[in-house]
N, C-alpha and C positions, 0 to 999 in steps of 0.2 A: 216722685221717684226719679231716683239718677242713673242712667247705663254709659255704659264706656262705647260706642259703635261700632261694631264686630259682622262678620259678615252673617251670622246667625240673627240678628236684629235687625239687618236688612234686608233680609228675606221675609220676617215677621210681616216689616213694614212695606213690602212689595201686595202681599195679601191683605193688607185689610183695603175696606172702600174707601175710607177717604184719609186725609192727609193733609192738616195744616201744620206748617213749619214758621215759628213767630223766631226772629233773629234779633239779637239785639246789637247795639254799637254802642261803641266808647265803654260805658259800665255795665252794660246790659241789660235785661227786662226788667221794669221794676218787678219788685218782690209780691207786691198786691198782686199785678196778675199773674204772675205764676200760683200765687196762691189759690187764684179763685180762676183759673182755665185750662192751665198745662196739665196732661195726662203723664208727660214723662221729657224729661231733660236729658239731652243724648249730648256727650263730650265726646269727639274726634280726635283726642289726644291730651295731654301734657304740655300742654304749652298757651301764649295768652296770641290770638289775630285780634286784627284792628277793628272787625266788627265780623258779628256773626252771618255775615251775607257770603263769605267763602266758605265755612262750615255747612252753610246751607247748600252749595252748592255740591260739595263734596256728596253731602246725604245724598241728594238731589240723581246726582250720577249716578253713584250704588246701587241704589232701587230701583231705577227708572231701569238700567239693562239687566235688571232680575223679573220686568215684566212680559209677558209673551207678545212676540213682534219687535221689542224692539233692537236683537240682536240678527243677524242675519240668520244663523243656526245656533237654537237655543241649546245645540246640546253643546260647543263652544265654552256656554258658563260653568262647565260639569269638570273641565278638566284645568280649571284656572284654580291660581295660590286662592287660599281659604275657603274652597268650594268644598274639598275638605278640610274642614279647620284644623287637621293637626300636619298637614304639611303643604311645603309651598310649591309652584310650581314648576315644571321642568324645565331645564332652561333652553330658549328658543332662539332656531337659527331660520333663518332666509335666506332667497339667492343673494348675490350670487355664490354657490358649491366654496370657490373658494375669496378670503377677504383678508389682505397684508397678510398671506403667507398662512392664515390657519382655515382649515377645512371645516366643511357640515362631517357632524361624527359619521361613518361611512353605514351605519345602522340606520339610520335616517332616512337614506336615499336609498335602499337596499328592497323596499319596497315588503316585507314580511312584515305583517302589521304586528303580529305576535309579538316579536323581539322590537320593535320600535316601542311596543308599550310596556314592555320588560325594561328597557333602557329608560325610558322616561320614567319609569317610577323610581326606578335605584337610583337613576339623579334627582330626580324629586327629594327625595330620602336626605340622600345628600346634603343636597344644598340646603334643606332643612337645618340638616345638621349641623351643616356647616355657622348659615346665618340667625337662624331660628330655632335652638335646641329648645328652647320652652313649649314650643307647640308639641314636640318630640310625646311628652310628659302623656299629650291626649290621646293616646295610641293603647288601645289594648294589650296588656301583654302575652 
């Protein structure tokens, strides 16, 4: 079986116990063993790298900070793009307040967690929109 690597499979694959990743280079695994070991073939994209040791690595990342410990505060993963998968996430400013002339939105620093999280998600929304209307699609109506 083939999947596309989405953040819903890499949550799958944060849960189960174990975890072998076979990468291949130049043409890739031969077909024997896949035929007789692989449980599932995960494609990171539309496109061809030089060997499957970046893909691996890619996987490798995703999962590993969807396991407990290894973010500082797991609840951090809850409000990032495709945590839920039908929108991305809101877009993030740092100090310093202000950088060439443009400011942190003044909702931000206003200290009301209500309206900070009212604003994040209408730019969530947003910028979904904007960059991501297909995800839009997964959204109840």
């Amino acid at each position: 079986m083939r999947k596309p690597f989405k953040q819903a499979l890499a949550s799958e694959l944060a849960a189960a116990e174990h975890l072998l990743i076979l990468c291949g280079h130049y043409e890739g695994v031969d077909h024997r063993v896949i035929e007789a070991l692989v449980d599932l073939e995960i494609s990171i994209g539309d496109y061809v790298l030089t060997n499957g040791a970046l893909a691996a690595a890619v996987l490798c990342d995703v999962v590993i900070r969807l396991l407990p410990g290894a973010l500082g505060d797991e609840r951090s993963a809850l409000d990032e793009s495709f945590a839920d998968p039908s929108r991305l996430e809101a877009p993030a400013y740092t100090r310093p307040i202000e950088f060439r002339g443009m400011a942190v939105p003044e909702v931000l620093i206003s200290g009301n967690h209500a309206k900070i999280a009212e604003w994040k998600n209408a730019r969530a929304l947003a910028r979904t929109r904007e960059n991501r209307p297909d995800l839009l699609s997964m959204i109840a109506p």
